[in-house]
RODO-2510 file (C-alpha; in nm, 4 decimals, decimal comma):
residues 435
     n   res          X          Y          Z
     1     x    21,1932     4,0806     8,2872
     2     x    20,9712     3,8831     8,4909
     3     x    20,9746     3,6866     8,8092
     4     x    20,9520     3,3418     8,8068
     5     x    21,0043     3,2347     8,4542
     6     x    20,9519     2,8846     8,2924
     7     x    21,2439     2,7435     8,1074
     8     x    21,2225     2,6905     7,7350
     9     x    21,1752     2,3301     7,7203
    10     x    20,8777     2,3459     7,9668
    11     x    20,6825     2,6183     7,7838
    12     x    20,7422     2,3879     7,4671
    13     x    20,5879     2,1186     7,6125
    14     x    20,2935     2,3035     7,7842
    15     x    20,2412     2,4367     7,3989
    16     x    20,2567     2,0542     7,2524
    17     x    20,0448     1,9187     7,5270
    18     x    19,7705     2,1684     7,5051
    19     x    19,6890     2,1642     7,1557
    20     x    19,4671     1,8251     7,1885
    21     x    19,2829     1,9262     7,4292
    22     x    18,9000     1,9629     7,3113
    23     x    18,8299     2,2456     7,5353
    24     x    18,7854     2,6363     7,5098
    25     x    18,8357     2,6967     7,9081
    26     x    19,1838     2,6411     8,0850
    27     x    19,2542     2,7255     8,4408
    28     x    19,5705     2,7642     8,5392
    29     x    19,6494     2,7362     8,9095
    30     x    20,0033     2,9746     9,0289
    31     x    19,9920     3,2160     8,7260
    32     x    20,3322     3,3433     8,8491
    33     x    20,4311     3,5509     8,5681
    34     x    20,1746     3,4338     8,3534
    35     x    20,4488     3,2472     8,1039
    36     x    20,1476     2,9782     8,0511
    37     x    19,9070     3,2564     7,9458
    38     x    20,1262     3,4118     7,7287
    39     x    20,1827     3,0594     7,5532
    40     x    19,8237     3,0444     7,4779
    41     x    19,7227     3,3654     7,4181
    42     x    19,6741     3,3349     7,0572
    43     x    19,4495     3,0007     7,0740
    44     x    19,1165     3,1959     7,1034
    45     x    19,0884     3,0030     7,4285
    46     x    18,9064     3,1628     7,7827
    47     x    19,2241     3,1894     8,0620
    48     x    19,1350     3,1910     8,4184
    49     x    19,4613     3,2586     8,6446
    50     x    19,4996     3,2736     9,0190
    51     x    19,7784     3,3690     9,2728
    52     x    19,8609     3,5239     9,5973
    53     x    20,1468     3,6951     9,5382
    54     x    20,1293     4,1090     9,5439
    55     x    20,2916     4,1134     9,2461
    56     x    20,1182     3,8091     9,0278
    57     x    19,7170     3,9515     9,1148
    58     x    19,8720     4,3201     9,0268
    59     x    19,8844     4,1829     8,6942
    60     x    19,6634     3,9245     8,6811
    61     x    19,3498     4,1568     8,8055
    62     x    19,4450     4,4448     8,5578
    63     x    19,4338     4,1502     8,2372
    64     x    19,1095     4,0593     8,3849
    65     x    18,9558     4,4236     8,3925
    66     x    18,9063     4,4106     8,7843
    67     x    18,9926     4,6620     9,0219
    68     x    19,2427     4,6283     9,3191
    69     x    19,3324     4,8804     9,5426
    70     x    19,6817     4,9465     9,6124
    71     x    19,8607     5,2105     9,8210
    72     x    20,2140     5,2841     9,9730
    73     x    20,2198     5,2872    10,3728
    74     x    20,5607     5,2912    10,4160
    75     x    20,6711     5,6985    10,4963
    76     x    20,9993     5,6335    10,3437
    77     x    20,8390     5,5469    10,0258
    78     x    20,5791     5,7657     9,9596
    79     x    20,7526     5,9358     9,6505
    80     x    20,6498     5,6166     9,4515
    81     x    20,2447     5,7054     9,4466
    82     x    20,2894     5,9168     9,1340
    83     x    20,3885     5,5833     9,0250
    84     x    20,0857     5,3585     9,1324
    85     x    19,8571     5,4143     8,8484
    86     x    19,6406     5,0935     8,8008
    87     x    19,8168     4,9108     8,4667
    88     x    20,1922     4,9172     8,3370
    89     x    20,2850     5,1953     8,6019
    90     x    20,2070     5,0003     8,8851
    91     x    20,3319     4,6678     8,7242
    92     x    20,6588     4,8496     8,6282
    93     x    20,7066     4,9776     8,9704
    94     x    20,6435     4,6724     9,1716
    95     x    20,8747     4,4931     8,9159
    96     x    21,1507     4,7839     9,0169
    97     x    21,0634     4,6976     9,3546
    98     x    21,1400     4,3950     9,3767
    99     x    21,5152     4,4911     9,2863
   100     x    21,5255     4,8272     9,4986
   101     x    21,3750     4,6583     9,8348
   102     x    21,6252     4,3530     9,8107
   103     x    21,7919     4,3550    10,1372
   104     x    21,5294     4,6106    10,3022
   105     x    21,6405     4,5826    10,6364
   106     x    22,0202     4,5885    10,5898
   107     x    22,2023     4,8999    10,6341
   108     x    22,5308     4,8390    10,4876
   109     x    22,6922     5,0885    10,2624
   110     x    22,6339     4,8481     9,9451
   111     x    22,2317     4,8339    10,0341
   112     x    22,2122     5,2469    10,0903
   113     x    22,3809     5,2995     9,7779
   114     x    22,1537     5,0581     9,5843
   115     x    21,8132     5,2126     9,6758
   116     x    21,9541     5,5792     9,6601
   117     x    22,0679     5,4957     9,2961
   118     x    21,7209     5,3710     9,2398
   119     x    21,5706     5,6662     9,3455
   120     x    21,8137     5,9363     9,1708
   121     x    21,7289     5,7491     8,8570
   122     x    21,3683     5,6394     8,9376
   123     x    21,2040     5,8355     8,6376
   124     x    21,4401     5,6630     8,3980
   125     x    21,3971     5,3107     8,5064
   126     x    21,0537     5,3420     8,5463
   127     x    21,0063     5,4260     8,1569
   128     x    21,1817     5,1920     8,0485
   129     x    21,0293     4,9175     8,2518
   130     x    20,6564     5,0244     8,1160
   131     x    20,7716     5,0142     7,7908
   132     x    20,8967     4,6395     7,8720
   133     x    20,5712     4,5622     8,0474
   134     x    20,3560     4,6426     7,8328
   135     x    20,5702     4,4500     7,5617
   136     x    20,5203     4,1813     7,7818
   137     x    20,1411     4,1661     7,7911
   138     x    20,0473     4,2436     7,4466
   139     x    19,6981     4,1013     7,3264
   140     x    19,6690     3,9278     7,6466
   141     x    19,3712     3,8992     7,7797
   142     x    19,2626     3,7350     8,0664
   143     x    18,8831     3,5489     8,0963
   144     x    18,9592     3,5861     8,4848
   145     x    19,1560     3,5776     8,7275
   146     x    19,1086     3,4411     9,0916
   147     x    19,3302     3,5762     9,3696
   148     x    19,3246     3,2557     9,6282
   149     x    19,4365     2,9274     9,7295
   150     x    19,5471     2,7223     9,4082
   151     x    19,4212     2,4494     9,5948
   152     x    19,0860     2,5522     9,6506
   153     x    19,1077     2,7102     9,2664
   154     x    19,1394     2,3247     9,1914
   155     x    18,8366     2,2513     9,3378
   156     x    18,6708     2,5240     9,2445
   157     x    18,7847     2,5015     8,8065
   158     x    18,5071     2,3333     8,6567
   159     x    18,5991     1,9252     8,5666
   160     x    18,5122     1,9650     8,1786
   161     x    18,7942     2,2032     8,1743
   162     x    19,1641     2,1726     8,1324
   163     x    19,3824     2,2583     8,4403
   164     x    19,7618     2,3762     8,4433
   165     x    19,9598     2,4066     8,7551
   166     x    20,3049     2,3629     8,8329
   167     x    20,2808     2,4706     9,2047
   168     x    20,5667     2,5723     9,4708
   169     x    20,7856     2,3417     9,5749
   170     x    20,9500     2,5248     9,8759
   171     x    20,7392     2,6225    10,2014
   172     x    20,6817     2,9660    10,2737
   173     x    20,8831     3,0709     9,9107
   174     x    20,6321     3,2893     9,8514
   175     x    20,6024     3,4946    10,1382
   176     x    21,0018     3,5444    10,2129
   177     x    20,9842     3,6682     9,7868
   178     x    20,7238     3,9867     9,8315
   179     x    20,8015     4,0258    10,2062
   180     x    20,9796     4,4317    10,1703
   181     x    20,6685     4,4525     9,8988
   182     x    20,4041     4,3865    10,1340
   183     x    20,5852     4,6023    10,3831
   184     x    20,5601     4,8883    10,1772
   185     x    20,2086     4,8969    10,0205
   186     x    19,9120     4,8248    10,1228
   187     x    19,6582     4,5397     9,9283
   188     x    19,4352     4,3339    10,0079
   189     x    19,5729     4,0332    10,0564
   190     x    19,3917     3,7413    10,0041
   191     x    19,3426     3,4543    10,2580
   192     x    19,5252     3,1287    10,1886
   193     x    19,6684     2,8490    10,3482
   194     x    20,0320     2,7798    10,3584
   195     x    20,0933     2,5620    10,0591
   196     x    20,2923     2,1930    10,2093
   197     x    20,2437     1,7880    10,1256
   198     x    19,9053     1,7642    10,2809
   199     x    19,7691     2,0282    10,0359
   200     x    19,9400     1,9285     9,7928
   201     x    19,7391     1,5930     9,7806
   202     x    19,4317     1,7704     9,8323
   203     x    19,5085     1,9625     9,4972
   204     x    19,6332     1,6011     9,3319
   205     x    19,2686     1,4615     9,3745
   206     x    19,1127     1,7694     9,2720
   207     x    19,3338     1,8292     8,9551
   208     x    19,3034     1,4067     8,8548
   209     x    18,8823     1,5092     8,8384
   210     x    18,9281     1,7435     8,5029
   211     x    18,9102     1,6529     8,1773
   212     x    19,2532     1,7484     8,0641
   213     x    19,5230     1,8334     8,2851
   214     x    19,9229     1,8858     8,3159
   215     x    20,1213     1,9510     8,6199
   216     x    20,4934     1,9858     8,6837
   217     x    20,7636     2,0040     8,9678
   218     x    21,1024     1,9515     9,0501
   219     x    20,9816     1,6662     9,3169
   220     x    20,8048     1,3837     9,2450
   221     x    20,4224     1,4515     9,3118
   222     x    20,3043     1,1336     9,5064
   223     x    19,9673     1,0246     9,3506
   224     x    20,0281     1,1139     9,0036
   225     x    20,2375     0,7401     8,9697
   226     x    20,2259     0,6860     8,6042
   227     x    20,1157     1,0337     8,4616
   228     x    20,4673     1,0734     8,3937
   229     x    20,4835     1,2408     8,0513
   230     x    20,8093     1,4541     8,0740
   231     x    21,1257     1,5124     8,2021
   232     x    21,3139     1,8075     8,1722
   233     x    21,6628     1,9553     8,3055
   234     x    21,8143     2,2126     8,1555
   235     x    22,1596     2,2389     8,2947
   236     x    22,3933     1,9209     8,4416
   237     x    22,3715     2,0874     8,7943
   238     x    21,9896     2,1661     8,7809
   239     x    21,7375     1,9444     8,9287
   240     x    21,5452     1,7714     8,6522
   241     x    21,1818     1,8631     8,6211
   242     x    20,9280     1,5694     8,6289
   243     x    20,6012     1,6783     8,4183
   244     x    20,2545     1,4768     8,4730
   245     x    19,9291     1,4792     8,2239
   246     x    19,6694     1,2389     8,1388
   247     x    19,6740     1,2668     7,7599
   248     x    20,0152     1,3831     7,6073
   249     x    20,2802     1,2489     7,4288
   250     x    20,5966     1,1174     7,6331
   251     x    20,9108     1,3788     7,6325
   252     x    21,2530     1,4437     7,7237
   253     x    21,4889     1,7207     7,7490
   254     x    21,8007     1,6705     7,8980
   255     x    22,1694     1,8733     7,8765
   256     x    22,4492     1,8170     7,6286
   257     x    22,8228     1,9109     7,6598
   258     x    22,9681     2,0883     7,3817
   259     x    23,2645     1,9160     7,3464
   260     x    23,5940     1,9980     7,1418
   261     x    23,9318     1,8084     7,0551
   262     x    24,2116     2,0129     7,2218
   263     x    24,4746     1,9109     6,9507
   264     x    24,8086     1,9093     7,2356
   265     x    24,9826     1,6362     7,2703
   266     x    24,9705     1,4849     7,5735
   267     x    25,1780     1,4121     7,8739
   268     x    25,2236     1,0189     7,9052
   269     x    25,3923     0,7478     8,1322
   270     x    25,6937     0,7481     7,9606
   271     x    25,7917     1,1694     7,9365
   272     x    26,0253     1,2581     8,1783
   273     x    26,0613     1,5679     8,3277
   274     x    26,4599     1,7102     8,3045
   275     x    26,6146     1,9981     8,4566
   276     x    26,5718     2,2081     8,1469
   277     x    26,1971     2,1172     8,1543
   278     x    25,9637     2,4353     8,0519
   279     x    25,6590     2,5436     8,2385
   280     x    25,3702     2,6924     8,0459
   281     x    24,9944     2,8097     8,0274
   282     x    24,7561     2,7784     7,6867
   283     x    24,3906     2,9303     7,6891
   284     x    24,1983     2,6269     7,5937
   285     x    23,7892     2,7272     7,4912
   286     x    23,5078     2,5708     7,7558
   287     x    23,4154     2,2820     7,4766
   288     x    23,7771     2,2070     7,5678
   289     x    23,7646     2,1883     7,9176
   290     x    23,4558     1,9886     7,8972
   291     x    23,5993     1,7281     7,6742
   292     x    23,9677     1,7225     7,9607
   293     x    23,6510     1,6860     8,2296
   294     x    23,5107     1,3939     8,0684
   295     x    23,7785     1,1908     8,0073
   296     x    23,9804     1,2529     8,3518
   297     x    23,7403     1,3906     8,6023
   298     x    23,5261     1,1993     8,8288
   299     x    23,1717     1,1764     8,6466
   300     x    22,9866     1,2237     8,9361
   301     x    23,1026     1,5857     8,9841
   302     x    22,8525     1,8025     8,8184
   303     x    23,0306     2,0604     8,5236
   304     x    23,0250     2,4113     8,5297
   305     x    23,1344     2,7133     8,3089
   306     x    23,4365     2,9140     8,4087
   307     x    23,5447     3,2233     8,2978
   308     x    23,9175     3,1858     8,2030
   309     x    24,0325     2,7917     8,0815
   310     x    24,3935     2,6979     8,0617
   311     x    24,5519     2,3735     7,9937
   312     x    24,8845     2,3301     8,1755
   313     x    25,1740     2,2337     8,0063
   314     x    25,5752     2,1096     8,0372
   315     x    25,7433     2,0855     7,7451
   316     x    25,4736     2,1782     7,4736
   317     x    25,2731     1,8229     7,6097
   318     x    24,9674     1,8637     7,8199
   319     x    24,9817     1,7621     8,2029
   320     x    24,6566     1,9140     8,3423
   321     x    24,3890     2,1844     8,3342
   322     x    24,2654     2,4793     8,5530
   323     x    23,9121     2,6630     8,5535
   324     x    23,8668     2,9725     8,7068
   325     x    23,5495     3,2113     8,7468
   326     x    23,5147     3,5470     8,9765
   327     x    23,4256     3,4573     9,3291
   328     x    23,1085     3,5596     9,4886
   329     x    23,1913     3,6122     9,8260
   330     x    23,4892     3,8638     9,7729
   331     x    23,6600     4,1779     9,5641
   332     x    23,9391     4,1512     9,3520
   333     x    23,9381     3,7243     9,4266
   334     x    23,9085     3,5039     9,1933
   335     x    23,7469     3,1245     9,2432
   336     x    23,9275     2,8025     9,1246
   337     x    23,6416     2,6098     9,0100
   338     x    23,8506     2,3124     8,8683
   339     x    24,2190     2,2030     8,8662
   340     x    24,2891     1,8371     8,7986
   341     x    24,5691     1,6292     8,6528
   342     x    24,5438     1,3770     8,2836
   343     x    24,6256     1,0158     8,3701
   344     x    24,8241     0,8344     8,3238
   345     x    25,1326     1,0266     8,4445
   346     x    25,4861     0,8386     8,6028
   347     x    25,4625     1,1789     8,8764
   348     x    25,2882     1,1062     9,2095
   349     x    25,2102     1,4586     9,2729
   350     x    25,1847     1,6457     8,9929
   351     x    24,8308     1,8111     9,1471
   352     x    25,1059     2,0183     9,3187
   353     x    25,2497     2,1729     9,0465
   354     x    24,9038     2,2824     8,9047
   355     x    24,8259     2,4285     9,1939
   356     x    25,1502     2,6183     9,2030
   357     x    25,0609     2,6926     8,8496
   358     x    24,7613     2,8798     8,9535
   359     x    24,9210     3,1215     9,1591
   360     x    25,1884     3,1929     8,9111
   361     x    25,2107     3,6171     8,8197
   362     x    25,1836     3,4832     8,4575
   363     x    24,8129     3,3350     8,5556
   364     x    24,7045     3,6116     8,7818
   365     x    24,7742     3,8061     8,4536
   366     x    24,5729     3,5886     8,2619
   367     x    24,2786     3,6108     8,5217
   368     x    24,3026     4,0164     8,5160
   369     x    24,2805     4,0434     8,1568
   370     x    23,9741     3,8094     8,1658
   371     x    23,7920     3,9520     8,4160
   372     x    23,8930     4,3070     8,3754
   373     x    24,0315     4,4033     8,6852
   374     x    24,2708     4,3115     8,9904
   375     x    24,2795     3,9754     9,1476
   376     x    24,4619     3,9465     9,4508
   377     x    24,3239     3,6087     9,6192
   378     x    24,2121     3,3246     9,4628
   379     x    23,9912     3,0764     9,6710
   380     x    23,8699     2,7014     9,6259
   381     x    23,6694     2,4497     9,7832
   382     x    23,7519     2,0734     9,8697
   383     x    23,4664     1,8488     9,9404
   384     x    23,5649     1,6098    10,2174
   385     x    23,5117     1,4994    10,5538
   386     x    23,8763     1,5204    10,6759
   387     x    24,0394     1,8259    10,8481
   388     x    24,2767     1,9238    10,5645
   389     x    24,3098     1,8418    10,2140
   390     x    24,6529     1,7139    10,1464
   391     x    24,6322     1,8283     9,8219
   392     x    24,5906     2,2140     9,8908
   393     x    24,8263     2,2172    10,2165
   394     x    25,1765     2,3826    10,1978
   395     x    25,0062     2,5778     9,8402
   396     x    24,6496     2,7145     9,9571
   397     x    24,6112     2,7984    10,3816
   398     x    24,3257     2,6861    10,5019
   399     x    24,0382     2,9352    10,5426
   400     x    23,7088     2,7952    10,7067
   401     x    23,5459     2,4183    10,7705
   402     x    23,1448     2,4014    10,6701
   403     x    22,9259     2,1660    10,7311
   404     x    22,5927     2,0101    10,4704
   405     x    22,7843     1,8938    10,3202
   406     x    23,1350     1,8918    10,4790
   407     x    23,3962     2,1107    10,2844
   408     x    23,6774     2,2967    10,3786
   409     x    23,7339     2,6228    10,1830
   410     x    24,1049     2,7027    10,1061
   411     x    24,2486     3,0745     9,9705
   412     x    24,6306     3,1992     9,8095
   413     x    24,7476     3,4956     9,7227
   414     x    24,8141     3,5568     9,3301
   415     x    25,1447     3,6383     9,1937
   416     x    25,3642     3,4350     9,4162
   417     x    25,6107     3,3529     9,1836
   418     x    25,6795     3,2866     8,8086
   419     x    25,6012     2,9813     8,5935
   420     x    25,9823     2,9005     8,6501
   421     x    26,0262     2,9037     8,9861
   422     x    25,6443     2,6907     9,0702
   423     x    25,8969     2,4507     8,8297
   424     x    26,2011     2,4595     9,0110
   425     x    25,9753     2,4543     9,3830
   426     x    25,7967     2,1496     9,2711
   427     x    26,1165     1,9823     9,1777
   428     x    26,2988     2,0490     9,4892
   429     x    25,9812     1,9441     9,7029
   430     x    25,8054     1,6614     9,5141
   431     x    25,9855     1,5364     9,1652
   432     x    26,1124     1,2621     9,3843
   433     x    25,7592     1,1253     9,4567
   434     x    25,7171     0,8766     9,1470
   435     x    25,5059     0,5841     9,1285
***
């Protein structure tokens, strides 16, 4: 429900770390959401938070009993002040907000539709989102809370204290986050500066002063060399999490593959493909596909989840694999995440035939029952300097170049043909290209 959340393996560690620390008081600098607090709520300990954000000191000065003054300003918005009440109304309808005002300035169809459903079922959403806030903060209580620079709140925590932080990482994040919010109501905001390497030292010296302490980012924070006491990354294309204390035990969390035999035989050196040769498709499960990725993919490409798996297949004997997921950027497309060939094969250009595989009407089938609806286009993305891929031309058209980093998107209709005739079109075009 809320913004900002810690992952799992974080809050586990802020729980282990804190519990031998010989202190009543903890100050935690960026309350965010206030994941830390809610850890600790049942220690008996005194929380002081802090923040900037509209939305963080909304709830961090109604857990500390103080009084903020909030009010809409925006004319088109007025209809939310029944819903501004100090507490769980106002939290619930900032947290609505912050769905409702995404894309505030765009007036595309999509964006007009969004906030007018918003507003036709306002009173419903807005129930249900107390009930969830106030689920959210139960029995917590906050000792204080500070809205202000979490660098001068470093300074300012007292040193016989322990101190939590895991600050921004990204310049400005903050302020491009709540920017529709602030545009619609009316707070006072409090003064800070804008948080970047310079401050972020300041805070380092500041933090290193305190009894007990713990910090975390997904950077490495220069000066705390040797406070490493965790490191955490919770997905194999997420950027690992370095955490820093001065009294904890050392930790790691780091991603596993589920992996799964896929009991096929396989395609090998010495199969030959005849003219009576069969085509075919087999869902295959993602523990699957991850175990085909290991053993033939290149290891530095990061994994991902797809929606629909199938293992390719001539003859009953397994000659490659395809992933597929619904795009992002269109309707009725779907996205070839992965498509590769198992080695070794006596066929130069077998990658071909996959690819003619994928546009098969027997696949697009496969890809509308998975996803529930029509796929017309399916799109992919080579990573490469070059001007074309020579492994999507004549198959895919080319669709756009990009640059950081270089990549050349590539798009097919589905349905061109059957399983049979990708067969026979390979052989006529490429059977004759063996190693």
């Amino acid at each position: 429900m809320f913004v900002g959340s810690i992952n799992q393996d974080l809050r586990a560690l802020v729980s282990e770390v804190t519990r031998s620390w010989e202190t009543d008081e903890i100050y935690i600098g960026c309350s965010g959401n206030f994941t830390i607090e809610r850890i600790l709520k049942d220690r008996g300990l005194d929380l002081y938070g802090n923040d900037v954000s509209i939305y963080t000191c909304t709830i961090g000065n109604y857990l500390a009993g103080l009084k903020e003054e909030m009010t809409v300003q925006a004319e088109a918005y007025k209809w939310l002040e029944p819903y501004m009440e100090p507490g769980p109304n106002r939290i619930a309808t900032l947290l609505l907000c912050t769905s409702m005002l995404d894309g505030y300035h765009r007036n595309e169809p999509f964006f007009q539709r969004r906030r007018k459903a918003y507003k036709d079922q306002w009173e419903r959403l807005h129930a249900e989102t107390v009930e969830k806030v106030k689920k959210g903060i139960d029995n917590l209580k906050m000792a204080g809370f500070w809205p202000g620079d979490c660098v001068e709140w470093a300074q300012m925590a007292p040193n016989d204290a322990g101190f939590i932080s895991f600050p921004p990482t990204y310049t400005g994040g903050y302020e491009k986050l709540y920017s529709a919010l602030m545009e619609v109501f009316a707070w006072q905001e409090p003064e800070y500066a804008m948080f970047d390497k310079e401050r972020l030292a300041v805070m380092v010296d500041a933090v290193k002063e305190k009894r007990f302490w713990m910090m975390a980012r997904d950077e490495p924070i220069p000066g705390l060399e040797g406070y490493e006491v965790g490191k955490i990354q919770t997905s194999l294309r997420s950027k690992p999490l370095t955490v820093y204390a001065n009294k904890a035990p050392k930790r790691i969390t780091m991603p596993r593959q589920n992996t799964e035999l896929l009991k096929v035989p396989r395609f090998t050196e010495k199969d030959v493909i005849r003219e009576d040769s069969r085509l075919s498709v087999t869902k295959i499960s993602q523990a699957q596909m991850n175990t085909l990725r290991s053993l033939y993919l290149n290891p530095g490409i990061a994994p991902a989840s797809a929606g629909l798996n199938l293992g390719v297949l001539i003859d009953g004997k397994l000659i490659g694999a395809i992933g597929l997921s619904k795009s992002n950027y269109g309707t009725n497309e779907a996205y070839l995440m992965s498509d590769f060939v198992i080695r070794p094969v006596k066929y130069k250009r077998l990658s071909k035939l996959i690819l003619a595989t994928v546009i098969s009407k027997e696949v697009k089938l496969l890809i509308e029952q998975a996803f529930n609806q029509r796929m017309r286009h399916v799109s992919t993305t080579a990573f490469t300097e070059k001007p074309v891929s020579m492994k999507y031309r004549g198959i895919f058209h080319l669709e756009s170049r990009k640059k950081d980093p270089p990549r050349l998107n590539y798009g097919s209709d589905t349905g061109r043909w059957t399983l049979e005739e990708a067969m026979n079109w390979w052989k006529q075009k490429h059977m004759k290209e063996i190693v």
